[in-house]
N, CA, C and O atoms as a GROMACS GRO file, in nm:
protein
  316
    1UNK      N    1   0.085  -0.118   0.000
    1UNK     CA    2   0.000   0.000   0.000
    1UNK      C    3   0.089   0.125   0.000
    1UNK      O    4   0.192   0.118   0.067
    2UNK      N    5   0.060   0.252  -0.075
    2UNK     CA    6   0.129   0.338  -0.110
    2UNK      C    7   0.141   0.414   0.025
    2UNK      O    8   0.037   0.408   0.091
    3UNK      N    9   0.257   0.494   0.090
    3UNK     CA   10   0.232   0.592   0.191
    3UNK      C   11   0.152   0.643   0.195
    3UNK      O   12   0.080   0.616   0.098
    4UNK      N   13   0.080   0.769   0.307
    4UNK     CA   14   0.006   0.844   0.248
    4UNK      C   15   0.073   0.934   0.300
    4UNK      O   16   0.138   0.929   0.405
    5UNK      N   17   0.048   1.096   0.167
    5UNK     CA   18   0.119   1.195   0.215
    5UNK      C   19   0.087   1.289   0.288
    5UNK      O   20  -0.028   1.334   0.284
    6UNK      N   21   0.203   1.351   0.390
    6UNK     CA   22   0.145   1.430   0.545
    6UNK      C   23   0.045   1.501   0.453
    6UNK      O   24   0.014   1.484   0.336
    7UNK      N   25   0.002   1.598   0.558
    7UNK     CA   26  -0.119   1.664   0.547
    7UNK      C   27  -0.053   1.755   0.506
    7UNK      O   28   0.070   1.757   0.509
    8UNK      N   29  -0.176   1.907   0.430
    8UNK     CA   30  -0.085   1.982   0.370
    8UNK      C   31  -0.042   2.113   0.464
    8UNK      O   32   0.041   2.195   0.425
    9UNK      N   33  -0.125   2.124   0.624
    9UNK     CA   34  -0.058   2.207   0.668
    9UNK      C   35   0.074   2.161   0.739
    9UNK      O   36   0.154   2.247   0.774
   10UNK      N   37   0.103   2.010   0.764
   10UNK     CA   38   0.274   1.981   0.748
   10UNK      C   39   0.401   2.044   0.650
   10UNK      O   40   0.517   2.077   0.676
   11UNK      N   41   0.325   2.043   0.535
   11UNK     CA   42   0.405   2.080   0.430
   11UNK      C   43   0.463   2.227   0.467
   11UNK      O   44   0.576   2.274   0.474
   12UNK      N   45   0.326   2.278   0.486
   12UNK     CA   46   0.348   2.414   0.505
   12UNK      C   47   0.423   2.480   0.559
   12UNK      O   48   0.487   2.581   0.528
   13UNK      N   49   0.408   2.381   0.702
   13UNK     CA   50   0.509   2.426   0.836
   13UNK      C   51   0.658   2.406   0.794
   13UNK      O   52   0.758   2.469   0.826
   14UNK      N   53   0.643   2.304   0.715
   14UNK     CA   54   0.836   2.240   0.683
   14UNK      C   55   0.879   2.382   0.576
   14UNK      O   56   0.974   2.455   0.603
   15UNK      N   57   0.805   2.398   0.476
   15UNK     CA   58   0.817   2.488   0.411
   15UNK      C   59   0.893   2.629   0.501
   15UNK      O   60   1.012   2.661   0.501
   16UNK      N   61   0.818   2.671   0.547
   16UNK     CA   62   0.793   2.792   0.640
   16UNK      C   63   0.976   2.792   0.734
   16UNK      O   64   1.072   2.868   0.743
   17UNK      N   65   0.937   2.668   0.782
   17UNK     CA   66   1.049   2.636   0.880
   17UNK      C   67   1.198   2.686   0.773
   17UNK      O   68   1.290   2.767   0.786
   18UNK      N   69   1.152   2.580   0.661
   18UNK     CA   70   1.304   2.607   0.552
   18UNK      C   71   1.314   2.778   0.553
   18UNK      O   72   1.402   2.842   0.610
   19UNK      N   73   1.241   2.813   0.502
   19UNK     CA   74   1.249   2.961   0.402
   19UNK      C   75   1.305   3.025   0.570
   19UNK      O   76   1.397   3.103   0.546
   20UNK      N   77   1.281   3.017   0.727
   20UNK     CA   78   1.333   3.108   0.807
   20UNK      C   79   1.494   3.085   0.841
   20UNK      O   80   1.588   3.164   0.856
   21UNK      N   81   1.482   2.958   0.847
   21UNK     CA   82   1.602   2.875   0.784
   21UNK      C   83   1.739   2.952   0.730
   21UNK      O   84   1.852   2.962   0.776
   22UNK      N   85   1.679   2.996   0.623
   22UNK     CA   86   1.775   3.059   0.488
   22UNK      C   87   1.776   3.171   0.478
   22UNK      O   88   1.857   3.210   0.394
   23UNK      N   89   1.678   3.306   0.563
   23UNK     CA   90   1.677   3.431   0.599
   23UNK      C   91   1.759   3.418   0.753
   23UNK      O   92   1.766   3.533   0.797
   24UNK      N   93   1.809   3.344   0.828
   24UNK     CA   94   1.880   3.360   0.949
   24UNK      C   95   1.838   3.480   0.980
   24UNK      O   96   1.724   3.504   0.941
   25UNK      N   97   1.902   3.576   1.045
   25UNK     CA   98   1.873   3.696   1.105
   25UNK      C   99   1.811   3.787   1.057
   25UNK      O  100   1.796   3.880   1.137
   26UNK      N  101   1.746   3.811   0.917
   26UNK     CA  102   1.685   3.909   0.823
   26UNK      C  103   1.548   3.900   0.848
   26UNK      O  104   1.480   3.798   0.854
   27UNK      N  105   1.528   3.973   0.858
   27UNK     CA  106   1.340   4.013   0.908
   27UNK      C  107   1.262   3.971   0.771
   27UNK      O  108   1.319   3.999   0.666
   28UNK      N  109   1.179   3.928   0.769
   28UNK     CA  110   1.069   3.931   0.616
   28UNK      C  111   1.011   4.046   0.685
   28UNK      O  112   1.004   4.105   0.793
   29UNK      N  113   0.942   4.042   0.460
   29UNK     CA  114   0.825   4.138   0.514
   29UNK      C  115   0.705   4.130   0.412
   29UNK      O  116   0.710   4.091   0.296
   30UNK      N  117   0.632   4.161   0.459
   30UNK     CA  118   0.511   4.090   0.368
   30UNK      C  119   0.495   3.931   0.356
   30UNK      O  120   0.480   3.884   0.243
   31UNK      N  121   0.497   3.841   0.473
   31UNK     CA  122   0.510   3.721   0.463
   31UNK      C  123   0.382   3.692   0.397
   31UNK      O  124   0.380   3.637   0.287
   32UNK      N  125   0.247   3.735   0.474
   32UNK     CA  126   0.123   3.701   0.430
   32UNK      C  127   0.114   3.678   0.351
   32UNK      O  128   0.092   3.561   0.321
   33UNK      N  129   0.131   3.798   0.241
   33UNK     CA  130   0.121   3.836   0.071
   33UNK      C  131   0.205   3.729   0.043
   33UNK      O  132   0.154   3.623   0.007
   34UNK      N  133   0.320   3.738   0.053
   34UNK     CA  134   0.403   3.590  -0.013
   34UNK      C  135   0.333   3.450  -0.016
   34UNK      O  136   0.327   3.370  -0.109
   35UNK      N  137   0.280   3.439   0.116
   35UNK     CA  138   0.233   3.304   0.106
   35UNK      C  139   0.132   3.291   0.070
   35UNK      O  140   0.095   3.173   0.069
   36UNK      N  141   0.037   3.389   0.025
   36UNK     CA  142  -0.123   3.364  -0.031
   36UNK      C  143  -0.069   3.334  -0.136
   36UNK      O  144  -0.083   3.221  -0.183
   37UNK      N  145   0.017   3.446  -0.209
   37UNK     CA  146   0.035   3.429  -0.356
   37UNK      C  147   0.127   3.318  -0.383
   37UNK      O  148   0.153   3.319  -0.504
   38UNK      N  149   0.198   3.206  -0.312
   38UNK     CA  150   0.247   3.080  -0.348
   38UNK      C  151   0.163   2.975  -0.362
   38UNK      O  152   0.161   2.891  -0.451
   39UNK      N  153   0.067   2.992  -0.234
   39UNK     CA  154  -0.043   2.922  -0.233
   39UNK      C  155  -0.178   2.910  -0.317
   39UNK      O  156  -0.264   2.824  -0.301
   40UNK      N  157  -0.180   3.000  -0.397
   40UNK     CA  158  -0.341   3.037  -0.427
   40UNK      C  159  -0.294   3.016  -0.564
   40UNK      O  160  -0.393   2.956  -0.604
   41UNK      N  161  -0.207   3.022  -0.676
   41UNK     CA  162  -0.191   2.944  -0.811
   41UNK      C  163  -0.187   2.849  -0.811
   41UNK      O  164  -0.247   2.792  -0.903
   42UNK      N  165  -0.114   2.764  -0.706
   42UNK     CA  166  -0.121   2.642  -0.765
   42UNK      C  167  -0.259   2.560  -0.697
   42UNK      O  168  -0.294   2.450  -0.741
   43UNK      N  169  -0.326   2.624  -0.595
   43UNK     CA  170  -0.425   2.570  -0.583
   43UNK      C  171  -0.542   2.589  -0.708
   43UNK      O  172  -0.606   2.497  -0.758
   44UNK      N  173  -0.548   2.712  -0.738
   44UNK     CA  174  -0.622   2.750  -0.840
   44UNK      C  175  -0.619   2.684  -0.965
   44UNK      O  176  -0.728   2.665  -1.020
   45UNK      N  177  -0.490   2.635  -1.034
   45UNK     CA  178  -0.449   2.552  -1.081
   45UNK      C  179  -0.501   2.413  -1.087
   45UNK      O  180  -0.550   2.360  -1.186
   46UNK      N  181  -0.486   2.363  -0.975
   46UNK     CA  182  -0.554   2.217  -0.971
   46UNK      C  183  -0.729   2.173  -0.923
   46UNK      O  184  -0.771   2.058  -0.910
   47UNK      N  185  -0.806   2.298  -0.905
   47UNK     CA  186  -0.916   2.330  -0.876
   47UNK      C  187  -0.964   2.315  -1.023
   47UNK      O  188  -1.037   2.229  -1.072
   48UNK      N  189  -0.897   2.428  -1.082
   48UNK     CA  190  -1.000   2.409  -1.256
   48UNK      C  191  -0.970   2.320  -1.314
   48UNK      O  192  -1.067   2.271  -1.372
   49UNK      N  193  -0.817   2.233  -1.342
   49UNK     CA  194  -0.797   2.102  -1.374
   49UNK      C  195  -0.944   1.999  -1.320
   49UNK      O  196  -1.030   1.941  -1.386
   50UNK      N  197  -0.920   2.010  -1.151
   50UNK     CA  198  -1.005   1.925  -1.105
   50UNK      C  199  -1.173   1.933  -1.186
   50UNK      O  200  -1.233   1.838  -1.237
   51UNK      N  201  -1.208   2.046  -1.178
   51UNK     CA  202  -1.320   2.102  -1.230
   51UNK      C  203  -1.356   2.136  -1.388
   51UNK      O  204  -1.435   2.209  -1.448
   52UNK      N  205  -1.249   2.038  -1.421
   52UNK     CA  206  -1.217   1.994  -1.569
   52UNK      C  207  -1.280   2.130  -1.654
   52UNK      O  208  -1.371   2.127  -1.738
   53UNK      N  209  -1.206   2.245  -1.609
   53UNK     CA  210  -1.240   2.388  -1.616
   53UNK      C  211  -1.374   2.488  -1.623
   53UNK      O  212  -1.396   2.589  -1.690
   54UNK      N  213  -1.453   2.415  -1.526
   54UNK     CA  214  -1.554   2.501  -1.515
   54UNK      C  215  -1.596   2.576  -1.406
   54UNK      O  216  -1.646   2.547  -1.298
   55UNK      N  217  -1.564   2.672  -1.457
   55UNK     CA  218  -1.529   2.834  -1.353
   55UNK      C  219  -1.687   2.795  -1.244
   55UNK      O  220  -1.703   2.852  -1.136
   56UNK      N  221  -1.762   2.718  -1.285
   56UNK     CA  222  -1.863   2.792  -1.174
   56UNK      C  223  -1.856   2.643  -1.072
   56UNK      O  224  -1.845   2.636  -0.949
   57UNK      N  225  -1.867   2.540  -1.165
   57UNK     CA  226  -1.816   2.415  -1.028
   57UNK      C  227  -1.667   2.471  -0.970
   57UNK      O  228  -1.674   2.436  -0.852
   58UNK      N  229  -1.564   2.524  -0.982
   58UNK     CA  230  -1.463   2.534  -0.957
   58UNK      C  231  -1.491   2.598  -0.840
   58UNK      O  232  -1.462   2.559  -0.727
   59UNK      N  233  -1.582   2.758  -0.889
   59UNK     CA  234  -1.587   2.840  -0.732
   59UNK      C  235  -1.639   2.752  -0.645
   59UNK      O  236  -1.594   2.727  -0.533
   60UNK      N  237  -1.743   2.700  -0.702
   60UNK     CA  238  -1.836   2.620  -0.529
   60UNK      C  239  -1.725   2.557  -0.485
   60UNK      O  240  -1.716   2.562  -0.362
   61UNK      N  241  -1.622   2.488  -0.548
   61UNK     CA  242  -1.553   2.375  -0.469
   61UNK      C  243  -1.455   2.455  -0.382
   61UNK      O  244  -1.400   2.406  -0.284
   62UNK      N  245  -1.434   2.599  -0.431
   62UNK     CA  246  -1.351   2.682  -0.359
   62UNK      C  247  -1.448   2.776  -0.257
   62UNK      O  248  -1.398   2.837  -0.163
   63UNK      N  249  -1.538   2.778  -0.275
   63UNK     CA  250  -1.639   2.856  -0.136
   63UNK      C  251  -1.608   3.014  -0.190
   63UNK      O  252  -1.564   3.089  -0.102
   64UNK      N  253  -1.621   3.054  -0.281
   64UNK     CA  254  -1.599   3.218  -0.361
   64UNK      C  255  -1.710   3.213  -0.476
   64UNK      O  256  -1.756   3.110  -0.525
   65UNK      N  257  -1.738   3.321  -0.502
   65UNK     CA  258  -1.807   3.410  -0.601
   65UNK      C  259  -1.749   3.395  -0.724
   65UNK      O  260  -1.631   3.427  -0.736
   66UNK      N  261  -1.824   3.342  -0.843
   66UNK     CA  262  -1.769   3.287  -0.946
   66UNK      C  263  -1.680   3.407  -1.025
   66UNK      O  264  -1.569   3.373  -1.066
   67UNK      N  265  -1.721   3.536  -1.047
   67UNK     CA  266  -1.688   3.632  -1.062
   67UNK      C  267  -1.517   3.621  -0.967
   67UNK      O  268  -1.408   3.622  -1.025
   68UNK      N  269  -1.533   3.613  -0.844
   68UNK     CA  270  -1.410   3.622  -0.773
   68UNK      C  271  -1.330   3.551  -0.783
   68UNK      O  272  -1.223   3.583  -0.732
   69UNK      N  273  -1.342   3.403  -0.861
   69UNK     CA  274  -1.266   3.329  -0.922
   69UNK      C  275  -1.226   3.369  -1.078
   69UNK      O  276  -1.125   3.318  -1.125
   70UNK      N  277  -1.301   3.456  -1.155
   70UNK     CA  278  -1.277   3.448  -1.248
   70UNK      C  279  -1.149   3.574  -1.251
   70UNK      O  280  -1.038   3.572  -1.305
   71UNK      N  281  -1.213   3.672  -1.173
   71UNK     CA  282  -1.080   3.788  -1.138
   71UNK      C  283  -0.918   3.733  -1.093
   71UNK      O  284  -0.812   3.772  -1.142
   72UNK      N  285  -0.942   3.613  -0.968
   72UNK     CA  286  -0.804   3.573  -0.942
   72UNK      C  287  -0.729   3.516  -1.034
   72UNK      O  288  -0.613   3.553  -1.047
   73UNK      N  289  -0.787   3.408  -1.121
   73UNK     CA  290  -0.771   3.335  -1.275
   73UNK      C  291  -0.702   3.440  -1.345
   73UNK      O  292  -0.586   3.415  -1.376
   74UNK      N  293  -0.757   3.573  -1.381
   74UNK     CA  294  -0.674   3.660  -1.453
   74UNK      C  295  -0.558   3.734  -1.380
   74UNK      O  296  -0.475   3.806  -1.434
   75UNK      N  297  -0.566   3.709  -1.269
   75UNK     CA  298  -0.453   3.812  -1.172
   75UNK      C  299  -0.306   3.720  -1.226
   75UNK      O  300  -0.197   3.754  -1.272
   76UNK      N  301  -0.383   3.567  -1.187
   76UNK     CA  302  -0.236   3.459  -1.241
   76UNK      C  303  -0.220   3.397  -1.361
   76UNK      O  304  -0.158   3.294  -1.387
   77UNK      N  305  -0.319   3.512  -1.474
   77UNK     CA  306  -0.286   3.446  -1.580
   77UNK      C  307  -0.332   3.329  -1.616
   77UNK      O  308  -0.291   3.266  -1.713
   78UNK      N  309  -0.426   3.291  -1.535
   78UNK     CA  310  -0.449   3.132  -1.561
   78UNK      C  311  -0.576   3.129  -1.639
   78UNK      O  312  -0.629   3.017  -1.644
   79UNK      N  313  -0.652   3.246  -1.713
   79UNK     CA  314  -0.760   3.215  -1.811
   79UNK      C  315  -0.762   3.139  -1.880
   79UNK      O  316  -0.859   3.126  -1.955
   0.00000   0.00000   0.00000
């Protein structure tokens, strides 16, 4: 039977952990913004894949305003 893989706020944390990691003593800034915008293409990404690209099953599966999916889609280019 195949592993199963950690959960994805594990990832996150390991992630997180690395990147403070490799700034040692340097302050971030704008972490938030960084991490929405790492996070939110490639989820967006595999949402309309999943939703074998249909913007309006896609929003429900994302809990947003189809409109508000269709705006983020163009923010990343992903029309």
């Amino acid at each position: 039977m195949p592993e199963k893989p950690p959960p994805l706020r594990a990832c996150v944390a390991h992630s997180l952990d690395h990147y403070f990691s490799e700034l040692g003593d340097t302050d971030s800034q704008n972490l938030h913004a960084m991490v929405i915008a790492e996070v939110e293409k490639p989820l967006l990404e595999a949402v309309m894949q999943r939703a074998q690209g249909n913007q309006l099953r896609a929003a429900r599966m994302l809990g947003i305003n189809r409109n508000t999916l269709r705006k983020k889609l163009s923010l990343y280019g992903l029309k």
